[in-house]
Backbone of each chain as ProteinMPNN parsed JSONL, in Angstrom:
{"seq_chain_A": "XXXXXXXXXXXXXXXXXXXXXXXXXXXXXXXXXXXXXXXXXXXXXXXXXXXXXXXXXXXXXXXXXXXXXXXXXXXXXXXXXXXXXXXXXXXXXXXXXXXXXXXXXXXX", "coords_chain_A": {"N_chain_A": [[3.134, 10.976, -22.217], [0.531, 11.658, -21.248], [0.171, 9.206, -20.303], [1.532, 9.573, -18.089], [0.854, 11.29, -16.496], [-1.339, 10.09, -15.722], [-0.893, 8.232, -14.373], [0.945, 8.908, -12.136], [-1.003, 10.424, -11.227], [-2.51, 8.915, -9.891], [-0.887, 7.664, -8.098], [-0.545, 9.593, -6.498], [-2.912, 9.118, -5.564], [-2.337, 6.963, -3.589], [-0.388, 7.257, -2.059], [0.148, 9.521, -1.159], [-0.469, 10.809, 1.213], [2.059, 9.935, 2.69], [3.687, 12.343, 1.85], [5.544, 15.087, 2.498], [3.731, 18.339, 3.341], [3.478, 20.831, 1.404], [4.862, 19.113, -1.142], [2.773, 17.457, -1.594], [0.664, 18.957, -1.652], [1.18, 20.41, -4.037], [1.728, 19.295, -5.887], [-0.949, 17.901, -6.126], [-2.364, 20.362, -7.395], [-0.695, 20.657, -9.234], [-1.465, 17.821, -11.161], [-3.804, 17.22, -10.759], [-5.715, 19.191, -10.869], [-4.933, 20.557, -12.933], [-3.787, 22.893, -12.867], [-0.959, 25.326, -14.35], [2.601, 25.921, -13.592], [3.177, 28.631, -13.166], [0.615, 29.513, -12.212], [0.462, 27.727, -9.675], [2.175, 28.586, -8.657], [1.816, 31.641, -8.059], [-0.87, 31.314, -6.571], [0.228, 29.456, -4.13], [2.275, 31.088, -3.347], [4.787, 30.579, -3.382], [7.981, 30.498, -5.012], [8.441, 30.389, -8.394], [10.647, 28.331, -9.117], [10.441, 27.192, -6.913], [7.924, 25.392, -6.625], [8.611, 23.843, -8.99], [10.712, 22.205, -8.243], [9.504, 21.283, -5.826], [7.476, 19.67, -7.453], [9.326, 18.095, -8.674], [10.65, 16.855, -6.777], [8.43, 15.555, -5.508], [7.411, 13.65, -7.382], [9.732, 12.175, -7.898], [9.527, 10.656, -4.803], [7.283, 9.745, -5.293], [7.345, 7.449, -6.942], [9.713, 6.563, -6.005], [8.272, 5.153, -4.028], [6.129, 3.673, -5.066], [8.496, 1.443, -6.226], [9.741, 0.127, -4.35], [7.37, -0.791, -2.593], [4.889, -1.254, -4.507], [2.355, -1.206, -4.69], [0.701, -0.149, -6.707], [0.694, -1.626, -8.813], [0.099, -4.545, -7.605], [-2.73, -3.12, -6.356], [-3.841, -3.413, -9.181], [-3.413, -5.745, -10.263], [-5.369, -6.94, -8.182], [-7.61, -5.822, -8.934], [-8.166, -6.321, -11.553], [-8.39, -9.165, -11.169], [-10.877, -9.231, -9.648], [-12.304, -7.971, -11.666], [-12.78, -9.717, -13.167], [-14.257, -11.946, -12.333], [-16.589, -10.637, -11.246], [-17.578, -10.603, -13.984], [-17.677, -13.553, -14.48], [-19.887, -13.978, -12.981], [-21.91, -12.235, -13.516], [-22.285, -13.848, -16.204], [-23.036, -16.278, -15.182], [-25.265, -15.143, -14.141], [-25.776, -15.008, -11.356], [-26.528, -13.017, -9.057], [-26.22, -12.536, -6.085], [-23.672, -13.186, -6.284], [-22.27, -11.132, -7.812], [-23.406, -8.86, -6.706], [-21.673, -9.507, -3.98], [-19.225, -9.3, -5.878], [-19.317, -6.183, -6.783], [-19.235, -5.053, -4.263], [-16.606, -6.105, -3.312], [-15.361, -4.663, -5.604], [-15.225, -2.384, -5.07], [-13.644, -1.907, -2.841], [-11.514, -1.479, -3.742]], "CA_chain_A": [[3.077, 12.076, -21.239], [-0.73, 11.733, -20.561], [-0.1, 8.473, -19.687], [2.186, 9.559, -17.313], [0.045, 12.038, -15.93], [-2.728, 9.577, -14.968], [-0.118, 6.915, -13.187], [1.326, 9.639, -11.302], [-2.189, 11.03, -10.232], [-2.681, 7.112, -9.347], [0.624, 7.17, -7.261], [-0.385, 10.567, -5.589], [-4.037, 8.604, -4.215], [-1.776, 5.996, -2.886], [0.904, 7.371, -1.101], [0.027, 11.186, -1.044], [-0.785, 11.072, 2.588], [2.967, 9.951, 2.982], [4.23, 12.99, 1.854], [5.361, 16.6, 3.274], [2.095, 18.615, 3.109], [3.749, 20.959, 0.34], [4.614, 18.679, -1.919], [1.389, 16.992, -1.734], [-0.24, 19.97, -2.459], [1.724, 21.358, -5.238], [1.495, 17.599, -6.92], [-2.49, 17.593, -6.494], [-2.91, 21.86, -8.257], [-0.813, 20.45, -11.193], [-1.94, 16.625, -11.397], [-5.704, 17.136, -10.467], [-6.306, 20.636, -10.567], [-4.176, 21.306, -13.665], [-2.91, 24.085, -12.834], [0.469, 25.745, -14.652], [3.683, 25.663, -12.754], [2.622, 29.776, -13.01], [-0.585, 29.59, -11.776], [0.647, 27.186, -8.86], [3.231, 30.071, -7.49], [0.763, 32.633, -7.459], [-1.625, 30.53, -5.455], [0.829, 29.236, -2.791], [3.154, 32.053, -2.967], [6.098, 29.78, -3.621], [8.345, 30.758, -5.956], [8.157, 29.054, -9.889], [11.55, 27.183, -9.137], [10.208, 26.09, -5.532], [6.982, 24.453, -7.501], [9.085, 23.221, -10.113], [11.333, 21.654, -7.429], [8.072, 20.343, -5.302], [6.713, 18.734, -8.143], [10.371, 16.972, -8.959], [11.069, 16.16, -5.25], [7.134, 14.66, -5.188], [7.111, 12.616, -8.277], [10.447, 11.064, -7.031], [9.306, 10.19, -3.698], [5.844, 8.54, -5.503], [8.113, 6.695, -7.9], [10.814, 5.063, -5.223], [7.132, 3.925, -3.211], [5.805, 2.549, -5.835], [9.284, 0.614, -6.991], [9.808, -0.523, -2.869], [6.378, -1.27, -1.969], [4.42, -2.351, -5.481], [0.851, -1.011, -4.534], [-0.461, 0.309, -7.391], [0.624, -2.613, -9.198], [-0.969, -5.006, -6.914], [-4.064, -3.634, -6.723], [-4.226, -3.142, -10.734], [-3.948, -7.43, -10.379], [-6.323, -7.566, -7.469], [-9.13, -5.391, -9.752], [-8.603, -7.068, -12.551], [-9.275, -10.523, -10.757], [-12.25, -8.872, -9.579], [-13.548, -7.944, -12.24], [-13.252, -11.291, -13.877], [-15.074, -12.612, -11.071], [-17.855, -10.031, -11.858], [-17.771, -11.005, -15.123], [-18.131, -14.346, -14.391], [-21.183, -13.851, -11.704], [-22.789, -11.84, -14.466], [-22.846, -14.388, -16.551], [-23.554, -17.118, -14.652], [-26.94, -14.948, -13.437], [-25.735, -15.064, -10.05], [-27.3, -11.971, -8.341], [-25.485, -12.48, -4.857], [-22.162, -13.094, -6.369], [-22.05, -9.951, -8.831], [-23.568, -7.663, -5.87], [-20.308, -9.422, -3.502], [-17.952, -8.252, -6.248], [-19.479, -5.164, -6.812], [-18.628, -4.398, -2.726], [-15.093, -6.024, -3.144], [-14.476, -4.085, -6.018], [-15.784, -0.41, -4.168], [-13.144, -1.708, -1.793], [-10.213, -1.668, -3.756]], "C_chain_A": [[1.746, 12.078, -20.491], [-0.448, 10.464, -19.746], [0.611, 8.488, -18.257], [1.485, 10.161, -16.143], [-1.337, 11.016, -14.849], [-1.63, 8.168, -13.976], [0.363, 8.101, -11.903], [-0.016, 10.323, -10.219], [-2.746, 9.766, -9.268], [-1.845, 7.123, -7.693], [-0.325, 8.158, -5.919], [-1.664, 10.187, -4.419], [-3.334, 7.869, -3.697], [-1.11, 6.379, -2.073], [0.941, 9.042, -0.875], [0.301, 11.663, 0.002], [0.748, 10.859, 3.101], [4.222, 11.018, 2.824], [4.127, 14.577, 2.621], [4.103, 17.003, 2.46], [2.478, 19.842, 1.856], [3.898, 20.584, -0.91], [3.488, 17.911, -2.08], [0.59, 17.959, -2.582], [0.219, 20.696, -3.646], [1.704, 19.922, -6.625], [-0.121, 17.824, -7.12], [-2.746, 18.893, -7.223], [-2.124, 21.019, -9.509], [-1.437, 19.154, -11.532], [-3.19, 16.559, -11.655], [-6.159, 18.4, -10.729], [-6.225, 21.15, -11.91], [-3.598, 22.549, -14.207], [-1.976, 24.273, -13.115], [1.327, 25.915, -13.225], [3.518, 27.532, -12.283], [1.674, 30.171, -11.802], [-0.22, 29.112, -10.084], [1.578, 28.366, -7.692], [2.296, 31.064, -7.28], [-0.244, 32.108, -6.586], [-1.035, 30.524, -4.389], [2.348, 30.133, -2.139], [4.515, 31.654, -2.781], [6.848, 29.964, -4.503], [8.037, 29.891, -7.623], [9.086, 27.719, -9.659], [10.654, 26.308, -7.866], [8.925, 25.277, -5.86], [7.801, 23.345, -8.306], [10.083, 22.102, -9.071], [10.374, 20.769, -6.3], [8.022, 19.247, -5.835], [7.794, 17.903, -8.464], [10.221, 16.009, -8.045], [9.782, 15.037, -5.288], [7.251, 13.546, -6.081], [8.358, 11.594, -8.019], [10.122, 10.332, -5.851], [8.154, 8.772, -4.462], [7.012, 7.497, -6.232], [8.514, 5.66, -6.849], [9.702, 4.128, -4.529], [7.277, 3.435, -3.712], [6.809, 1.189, -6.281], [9.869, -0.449, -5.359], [8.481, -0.896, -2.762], [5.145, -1.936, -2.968], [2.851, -1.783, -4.964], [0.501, -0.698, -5.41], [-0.054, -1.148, -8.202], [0.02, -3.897, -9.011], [-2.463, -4.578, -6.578], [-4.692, -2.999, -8.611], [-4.651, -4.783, -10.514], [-4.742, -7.535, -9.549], [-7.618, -6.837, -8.596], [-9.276, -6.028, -11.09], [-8.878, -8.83, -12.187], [-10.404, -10.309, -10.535], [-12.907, -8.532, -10.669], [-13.7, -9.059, -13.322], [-14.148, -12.22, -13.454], [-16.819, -11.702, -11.347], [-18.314, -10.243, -13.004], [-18.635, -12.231, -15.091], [-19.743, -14.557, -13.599], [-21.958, -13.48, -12.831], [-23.537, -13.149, -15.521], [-23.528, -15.654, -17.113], [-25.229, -16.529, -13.751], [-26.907, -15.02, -12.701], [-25.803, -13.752, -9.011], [-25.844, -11.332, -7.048], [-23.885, -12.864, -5.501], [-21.888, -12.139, -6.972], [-22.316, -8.797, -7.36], [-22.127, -8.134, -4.617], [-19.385, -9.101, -4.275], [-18.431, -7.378, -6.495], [-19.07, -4.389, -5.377], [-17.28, -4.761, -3.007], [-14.447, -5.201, -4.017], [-14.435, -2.654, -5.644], [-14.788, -0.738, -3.196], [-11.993, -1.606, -2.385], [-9.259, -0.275, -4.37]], "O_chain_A": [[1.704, 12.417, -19.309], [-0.759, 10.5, -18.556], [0.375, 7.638, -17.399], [1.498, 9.668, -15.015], [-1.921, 11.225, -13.785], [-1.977, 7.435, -13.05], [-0.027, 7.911, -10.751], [-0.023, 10.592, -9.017], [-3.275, 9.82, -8.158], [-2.188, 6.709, -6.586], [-0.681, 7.725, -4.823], [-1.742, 10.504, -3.232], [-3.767, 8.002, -2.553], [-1.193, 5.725, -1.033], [1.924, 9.594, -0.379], [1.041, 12.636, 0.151], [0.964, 11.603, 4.058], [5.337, 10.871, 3.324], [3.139, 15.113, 3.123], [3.576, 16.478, 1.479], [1.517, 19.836, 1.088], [3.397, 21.223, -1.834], [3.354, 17.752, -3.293], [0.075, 17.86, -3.696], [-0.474, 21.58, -4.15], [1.674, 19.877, -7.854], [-0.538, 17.921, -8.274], [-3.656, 18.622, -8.007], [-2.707, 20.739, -10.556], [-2.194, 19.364, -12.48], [-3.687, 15.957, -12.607], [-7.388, 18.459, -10.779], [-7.048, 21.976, -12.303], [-3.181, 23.013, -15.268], [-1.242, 23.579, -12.412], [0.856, 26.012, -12.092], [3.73, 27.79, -11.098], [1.885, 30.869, -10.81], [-0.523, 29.919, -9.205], [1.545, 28.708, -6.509], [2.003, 31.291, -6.106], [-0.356, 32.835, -5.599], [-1.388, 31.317, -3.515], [3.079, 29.998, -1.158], [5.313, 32.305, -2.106], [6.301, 29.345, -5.416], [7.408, 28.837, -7.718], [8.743, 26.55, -9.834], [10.316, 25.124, -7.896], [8.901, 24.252, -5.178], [7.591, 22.137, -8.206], [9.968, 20.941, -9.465], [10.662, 19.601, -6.042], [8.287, 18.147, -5.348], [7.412, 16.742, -8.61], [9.862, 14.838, -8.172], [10.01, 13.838, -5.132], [7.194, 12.427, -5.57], [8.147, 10.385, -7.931], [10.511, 9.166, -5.903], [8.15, 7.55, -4.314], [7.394, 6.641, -5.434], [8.089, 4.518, -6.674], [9.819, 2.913, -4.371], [8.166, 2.587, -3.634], [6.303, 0.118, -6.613], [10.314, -1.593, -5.451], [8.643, -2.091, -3.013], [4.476, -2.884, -2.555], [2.175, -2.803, -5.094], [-0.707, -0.894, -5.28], [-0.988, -1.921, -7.988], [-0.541, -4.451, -9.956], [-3.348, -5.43, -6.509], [-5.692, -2.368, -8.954], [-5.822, -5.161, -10.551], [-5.369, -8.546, -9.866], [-8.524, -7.589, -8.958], [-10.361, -6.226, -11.638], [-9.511, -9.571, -12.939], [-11.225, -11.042, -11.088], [-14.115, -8.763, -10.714], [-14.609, -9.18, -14.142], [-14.69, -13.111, -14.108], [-17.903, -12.238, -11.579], [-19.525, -10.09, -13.166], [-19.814, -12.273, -15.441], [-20.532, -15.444, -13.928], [-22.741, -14.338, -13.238], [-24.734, -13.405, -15.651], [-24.065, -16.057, -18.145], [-26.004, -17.186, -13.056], [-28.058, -15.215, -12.31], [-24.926, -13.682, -8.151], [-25.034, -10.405, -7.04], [-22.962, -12.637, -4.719], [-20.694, -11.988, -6.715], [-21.428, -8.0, -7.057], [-21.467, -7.152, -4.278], [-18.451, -8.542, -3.702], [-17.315, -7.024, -6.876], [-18.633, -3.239, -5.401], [-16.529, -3.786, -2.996], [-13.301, -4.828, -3.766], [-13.533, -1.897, -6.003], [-14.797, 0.154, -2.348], [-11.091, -1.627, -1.547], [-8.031, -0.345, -4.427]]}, "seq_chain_B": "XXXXXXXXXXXXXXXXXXXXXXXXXXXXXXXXXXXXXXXXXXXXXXXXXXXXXXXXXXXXXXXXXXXXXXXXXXXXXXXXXXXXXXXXXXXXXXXXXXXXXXXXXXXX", "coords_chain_B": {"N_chain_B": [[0.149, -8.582, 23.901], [1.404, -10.557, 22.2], [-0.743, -9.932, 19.603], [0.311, -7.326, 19.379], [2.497, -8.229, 17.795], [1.942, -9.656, 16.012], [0.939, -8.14, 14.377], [2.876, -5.997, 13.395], [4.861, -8.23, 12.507], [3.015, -8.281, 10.165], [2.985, -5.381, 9.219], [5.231, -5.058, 8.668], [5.899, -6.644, 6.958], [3.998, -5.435, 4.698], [5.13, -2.456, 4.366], [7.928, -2.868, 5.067], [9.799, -2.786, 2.735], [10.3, -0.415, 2.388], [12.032, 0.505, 4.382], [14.936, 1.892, 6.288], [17.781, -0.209, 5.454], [18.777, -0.991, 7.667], [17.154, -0.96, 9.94], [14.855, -2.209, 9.006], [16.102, -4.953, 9.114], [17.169, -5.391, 11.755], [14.498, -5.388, 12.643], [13.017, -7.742, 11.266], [15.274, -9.676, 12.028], [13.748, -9.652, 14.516], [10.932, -9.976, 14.584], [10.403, -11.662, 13.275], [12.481, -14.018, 12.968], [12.825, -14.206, 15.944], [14.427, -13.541, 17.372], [16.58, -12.307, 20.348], [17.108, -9.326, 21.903], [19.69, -9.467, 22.942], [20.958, -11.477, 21.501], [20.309, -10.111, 18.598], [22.066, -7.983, 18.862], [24.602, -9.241, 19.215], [24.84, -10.887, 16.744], [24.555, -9.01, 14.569], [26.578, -7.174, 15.253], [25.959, -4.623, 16.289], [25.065, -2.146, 18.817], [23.513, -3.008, 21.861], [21.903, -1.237, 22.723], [21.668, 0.18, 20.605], [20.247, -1.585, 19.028], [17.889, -1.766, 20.279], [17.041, 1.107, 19.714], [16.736, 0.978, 17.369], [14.748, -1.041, 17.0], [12.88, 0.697, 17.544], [12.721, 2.437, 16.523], [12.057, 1.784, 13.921], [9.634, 0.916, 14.422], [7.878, 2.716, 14.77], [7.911, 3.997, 12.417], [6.725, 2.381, 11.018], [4.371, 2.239, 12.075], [3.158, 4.812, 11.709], [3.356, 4.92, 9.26], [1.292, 3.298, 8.43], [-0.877, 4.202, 9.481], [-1.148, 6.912, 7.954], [-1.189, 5.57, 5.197], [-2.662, 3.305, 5.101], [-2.92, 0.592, 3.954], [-2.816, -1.886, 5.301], [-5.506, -1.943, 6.431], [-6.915, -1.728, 4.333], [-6.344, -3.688, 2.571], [-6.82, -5.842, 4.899], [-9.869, -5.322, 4.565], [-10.502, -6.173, 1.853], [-9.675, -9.023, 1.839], [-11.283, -9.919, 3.6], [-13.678, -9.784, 2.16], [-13.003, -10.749, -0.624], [-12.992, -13.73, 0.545], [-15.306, -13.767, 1.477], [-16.507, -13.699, -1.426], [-15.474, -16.507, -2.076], [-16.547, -18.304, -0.651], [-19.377, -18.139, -0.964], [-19.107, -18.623, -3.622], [-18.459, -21.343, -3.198], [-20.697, -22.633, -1.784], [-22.525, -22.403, -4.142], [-22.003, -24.233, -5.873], [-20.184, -23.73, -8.34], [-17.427, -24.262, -9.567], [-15.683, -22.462, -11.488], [-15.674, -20.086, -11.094], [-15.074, -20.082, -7.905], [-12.298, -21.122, -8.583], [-11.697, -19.195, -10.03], [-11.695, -17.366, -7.737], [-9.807, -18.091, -5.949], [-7.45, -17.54, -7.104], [-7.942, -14.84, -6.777], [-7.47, -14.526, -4.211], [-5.005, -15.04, -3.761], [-3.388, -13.003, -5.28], [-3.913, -11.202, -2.805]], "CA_chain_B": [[1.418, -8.01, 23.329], [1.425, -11.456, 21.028], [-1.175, -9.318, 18.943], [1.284, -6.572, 18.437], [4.045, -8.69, 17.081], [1.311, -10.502, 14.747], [0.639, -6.897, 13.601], [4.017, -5.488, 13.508], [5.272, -8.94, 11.456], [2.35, -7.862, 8.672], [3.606, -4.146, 8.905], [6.82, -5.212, 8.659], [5.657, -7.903, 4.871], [3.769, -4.579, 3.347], [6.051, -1.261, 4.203], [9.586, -2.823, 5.034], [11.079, -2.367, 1.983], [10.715, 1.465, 2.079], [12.566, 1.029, 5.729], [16.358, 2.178, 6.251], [18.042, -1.282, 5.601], [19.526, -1.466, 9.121], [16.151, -0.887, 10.939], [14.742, -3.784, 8.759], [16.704, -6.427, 9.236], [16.707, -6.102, 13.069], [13.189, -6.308, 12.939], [13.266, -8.859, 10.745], [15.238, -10.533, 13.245], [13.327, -9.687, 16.25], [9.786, -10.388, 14.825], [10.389, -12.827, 12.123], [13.364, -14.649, 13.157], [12.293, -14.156, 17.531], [15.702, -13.612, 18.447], [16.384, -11.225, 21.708], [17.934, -8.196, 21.725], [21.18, -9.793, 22.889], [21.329, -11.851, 20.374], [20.81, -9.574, 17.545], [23.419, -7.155, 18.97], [25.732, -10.143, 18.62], [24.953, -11.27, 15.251], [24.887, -7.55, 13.512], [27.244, -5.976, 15.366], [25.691, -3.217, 16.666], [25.123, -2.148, 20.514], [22.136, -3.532, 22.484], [21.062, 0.187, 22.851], [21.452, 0.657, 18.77], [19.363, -2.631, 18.633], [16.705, -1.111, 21.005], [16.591, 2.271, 19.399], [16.521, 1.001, 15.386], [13.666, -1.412, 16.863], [11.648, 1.746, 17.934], [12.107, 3.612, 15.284], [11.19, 0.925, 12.91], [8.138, -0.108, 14.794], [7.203, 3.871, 14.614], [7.906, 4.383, 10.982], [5.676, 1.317, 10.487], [2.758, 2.499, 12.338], [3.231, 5.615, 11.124], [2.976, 4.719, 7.802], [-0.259, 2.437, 7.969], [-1.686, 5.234, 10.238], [-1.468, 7.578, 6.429], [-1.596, 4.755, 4.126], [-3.776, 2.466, 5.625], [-3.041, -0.481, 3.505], [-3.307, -3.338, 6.224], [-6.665, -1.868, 7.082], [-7.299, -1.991, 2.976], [-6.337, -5.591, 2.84], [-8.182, -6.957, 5.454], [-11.235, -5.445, 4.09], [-10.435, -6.889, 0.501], [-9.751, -9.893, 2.028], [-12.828, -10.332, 3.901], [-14.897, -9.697, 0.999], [-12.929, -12.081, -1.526], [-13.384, -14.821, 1.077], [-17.134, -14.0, 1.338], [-16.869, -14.465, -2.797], [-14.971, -17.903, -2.371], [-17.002, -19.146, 0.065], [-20.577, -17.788, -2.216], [-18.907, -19.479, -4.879], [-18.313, -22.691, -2.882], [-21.551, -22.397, -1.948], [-23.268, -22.265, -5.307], [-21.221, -25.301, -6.696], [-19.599, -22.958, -9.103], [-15.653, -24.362, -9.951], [-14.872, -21.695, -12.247], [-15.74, -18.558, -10.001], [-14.25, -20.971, -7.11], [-10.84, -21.089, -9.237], [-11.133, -17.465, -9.656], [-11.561, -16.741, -6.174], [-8.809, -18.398, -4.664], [-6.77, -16.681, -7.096], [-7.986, -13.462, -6.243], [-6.962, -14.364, -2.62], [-3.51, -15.638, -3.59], [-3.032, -11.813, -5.128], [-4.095, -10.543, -1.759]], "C_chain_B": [[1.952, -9.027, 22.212], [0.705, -10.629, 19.739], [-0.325, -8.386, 18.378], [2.082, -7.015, 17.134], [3.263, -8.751, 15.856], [1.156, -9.016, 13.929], [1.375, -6.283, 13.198], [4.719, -5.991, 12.389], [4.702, -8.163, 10.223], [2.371, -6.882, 8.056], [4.57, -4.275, 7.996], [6.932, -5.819, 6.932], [5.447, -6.642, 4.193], [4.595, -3.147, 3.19], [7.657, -1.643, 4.664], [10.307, -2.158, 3.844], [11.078, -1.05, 1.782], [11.619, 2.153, 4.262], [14.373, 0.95, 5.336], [16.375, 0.321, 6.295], [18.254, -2.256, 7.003], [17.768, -2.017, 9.761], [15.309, -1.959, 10.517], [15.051, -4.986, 8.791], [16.873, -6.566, 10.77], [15.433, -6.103, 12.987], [12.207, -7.125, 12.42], [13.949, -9.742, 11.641], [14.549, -10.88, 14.478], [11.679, -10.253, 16.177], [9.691, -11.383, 14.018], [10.546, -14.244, 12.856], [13.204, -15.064, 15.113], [13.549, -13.956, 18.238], [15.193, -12.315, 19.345], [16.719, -10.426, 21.157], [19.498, -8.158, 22.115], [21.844, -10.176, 21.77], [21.343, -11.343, 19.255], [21.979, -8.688, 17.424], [24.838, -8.427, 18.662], [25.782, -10.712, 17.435], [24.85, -10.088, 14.023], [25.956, -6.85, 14.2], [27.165, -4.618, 16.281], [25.119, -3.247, 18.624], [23.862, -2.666, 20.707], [21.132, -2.363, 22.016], [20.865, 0.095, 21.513], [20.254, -0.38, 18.472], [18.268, -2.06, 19.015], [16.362, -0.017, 20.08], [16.299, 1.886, 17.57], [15.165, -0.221, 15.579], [12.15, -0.249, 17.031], [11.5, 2.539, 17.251], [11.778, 2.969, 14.416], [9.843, 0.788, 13.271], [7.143, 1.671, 14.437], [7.096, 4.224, 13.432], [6.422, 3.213, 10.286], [4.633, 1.692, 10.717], [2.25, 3.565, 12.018], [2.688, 5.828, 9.373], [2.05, 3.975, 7.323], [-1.079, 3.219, 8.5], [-1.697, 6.607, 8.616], [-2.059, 7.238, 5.524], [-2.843, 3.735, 4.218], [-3.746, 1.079, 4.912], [-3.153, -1.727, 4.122], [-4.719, -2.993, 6.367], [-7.371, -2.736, 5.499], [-7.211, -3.014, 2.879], [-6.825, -6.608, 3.414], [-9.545, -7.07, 4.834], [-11.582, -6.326, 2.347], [-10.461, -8.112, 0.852], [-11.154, -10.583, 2.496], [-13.804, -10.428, 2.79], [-14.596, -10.604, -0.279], [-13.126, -13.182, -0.772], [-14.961, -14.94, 0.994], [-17.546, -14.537, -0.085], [-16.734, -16.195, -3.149], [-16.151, -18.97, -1.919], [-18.632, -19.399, -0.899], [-20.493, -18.699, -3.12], [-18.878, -21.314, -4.837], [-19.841, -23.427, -3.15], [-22.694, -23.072, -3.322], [-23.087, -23.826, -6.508], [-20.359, -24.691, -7.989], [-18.22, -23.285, -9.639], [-15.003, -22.974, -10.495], [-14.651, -20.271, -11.052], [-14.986, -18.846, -8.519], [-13.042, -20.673, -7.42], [-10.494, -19.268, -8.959], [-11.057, -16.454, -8.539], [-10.159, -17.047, -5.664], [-7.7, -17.954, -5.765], [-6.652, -15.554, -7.513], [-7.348, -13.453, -4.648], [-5.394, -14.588, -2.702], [-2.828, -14.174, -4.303], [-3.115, -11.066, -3.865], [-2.439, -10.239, -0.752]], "O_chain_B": [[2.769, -8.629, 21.382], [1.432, -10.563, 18.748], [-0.09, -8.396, 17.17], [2.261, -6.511, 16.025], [3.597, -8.165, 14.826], [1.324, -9.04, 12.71], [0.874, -5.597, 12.308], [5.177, -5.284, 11.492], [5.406, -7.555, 9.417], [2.058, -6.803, 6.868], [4.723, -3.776, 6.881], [7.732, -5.533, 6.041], [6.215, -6.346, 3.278], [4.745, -2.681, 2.06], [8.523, -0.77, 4.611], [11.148, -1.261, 3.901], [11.871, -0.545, 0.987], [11.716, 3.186, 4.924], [14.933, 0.265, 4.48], [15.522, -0.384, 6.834], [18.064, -3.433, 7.308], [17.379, -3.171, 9.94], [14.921, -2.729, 11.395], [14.341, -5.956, 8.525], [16.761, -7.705, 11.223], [15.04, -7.196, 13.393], [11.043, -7.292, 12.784], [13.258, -10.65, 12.104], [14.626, -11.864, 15.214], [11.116, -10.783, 17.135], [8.672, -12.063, 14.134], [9.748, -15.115, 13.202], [13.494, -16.202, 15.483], [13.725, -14.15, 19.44], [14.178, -11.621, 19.291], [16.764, -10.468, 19.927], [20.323, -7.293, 21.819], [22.802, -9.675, 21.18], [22.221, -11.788, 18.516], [22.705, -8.541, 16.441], [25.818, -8.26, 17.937], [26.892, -11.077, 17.046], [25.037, -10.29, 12.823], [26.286, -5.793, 13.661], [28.026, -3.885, 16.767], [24.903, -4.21, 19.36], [23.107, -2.782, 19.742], [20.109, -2.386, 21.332], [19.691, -0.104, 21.198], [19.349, -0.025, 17.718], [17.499, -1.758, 18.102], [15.258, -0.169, 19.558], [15.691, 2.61, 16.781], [14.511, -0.448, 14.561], [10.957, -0.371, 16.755], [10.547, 3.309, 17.137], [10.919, 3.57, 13.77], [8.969, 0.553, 12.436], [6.004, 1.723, 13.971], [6.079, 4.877, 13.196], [5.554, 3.352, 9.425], [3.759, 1.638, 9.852], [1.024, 3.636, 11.945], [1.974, 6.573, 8.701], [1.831, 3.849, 6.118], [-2.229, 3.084, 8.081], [-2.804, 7.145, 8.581], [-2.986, 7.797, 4.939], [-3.755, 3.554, 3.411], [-4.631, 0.318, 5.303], [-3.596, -2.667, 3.462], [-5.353, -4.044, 6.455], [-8.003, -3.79, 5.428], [-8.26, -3.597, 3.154], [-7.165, -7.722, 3.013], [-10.22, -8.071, 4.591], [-12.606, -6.861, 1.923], [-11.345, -8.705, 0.235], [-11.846, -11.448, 1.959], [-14.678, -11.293, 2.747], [-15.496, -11.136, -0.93], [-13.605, -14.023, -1.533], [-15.649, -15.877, 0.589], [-18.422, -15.382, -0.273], [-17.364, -16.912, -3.926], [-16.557, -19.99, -2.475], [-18.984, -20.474, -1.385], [-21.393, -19.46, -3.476], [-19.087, -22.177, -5.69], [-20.208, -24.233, -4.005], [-23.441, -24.049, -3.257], [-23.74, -24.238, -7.466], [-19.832, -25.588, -8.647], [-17.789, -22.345, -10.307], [-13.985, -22.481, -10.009], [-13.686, -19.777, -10.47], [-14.356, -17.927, -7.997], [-12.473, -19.923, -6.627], [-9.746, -18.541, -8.306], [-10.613, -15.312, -8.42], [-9.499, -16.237, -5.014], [-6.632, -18.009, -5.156], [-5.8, -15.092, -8.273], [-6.855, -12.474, -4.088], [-4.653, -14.319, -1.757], [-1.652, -14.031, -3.966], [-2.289, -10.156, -3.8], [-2.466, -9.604, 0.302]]}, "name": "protein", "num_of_chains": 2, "seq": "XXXXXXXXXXXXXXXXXXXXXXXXXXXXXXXXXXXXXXXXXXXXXXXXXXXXXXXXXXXXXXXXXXXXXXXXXXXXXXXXXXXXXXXXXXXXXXXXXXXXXXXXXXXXXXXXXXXXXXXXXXXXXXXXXXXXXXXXXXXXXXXXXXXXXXXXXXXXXXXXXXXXXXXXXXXXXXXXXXXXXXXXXXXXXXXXXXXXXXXXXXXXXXXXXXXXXXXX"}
């Protein structure tokens, strides 16, 4: 369940911006915020079901991305090449190759 | 307007598969494949006009959706910066960090 929690908060930096601006925001108070499904209706004045129905509708939407388009998966394998590559730079003592993956990996 | 296409094609590699089937595969035909717009109306079926209008709403869903997501922008910049590692690594005489560059670029 936690682990679910932290792929889904994963999903929601990836593809967040692709969703209606409700469910976005009712995904980031419980995901990031952790705010109760309670707490979340009194905030946005949405009923409990229409949260509870948000947060379904949202976590489906992140899901079908992720299973059509593969981004978080891809860059899980691009950071872990990088940081093998940092690894390696390290400790080969190579200054200028550890500070270029330290920028490629701030980029990913 | 060659630039578009080239940009449109690479749209087309990282968010197609979250496009309606139809609206992908003509423009899969039209930027892949280079056929016209006659010719795809004759090999799917569908009217010239339908061809026209499922290329414009594809090409809008596409730009649409790198204009949120931004992942072509994200990719170039990853890219640029594992090439700067490959090349560092060439550079240096390095093989191993070499190896592991080029496949960090072949995840890209």
């Amino acid at each position: 369940m936690e682990k679910d929690r932290v792929r889904i908060s994963a999903l929601l930096d990836l593809y967040g911006a692709a969703l209606p601006a409700r469910q976005r925001d009712v995904l980031d108070l419980y995901y990031n915020d952790d705010l109760s499904l309670a707490e979340i209706a009194e905030d946005t004045g949405i009923t409990r079901q229409g949260v509870r129905s948000a947060l379904l509708k949202g976590e489906a939407f992140l899901s079908g991305m992720e299973e059509s388009l593969g981004f978080f998966a891809k860059g899980q394998r691009i950071r872990s090449a990088a940081e093998e590559i940092a690894r390696a730079a390290d400790a080969a003592g190579d200054e200028g190759l550890a500070r270029l993956s330290a920028r490629l990996l701030a980029e990913i």
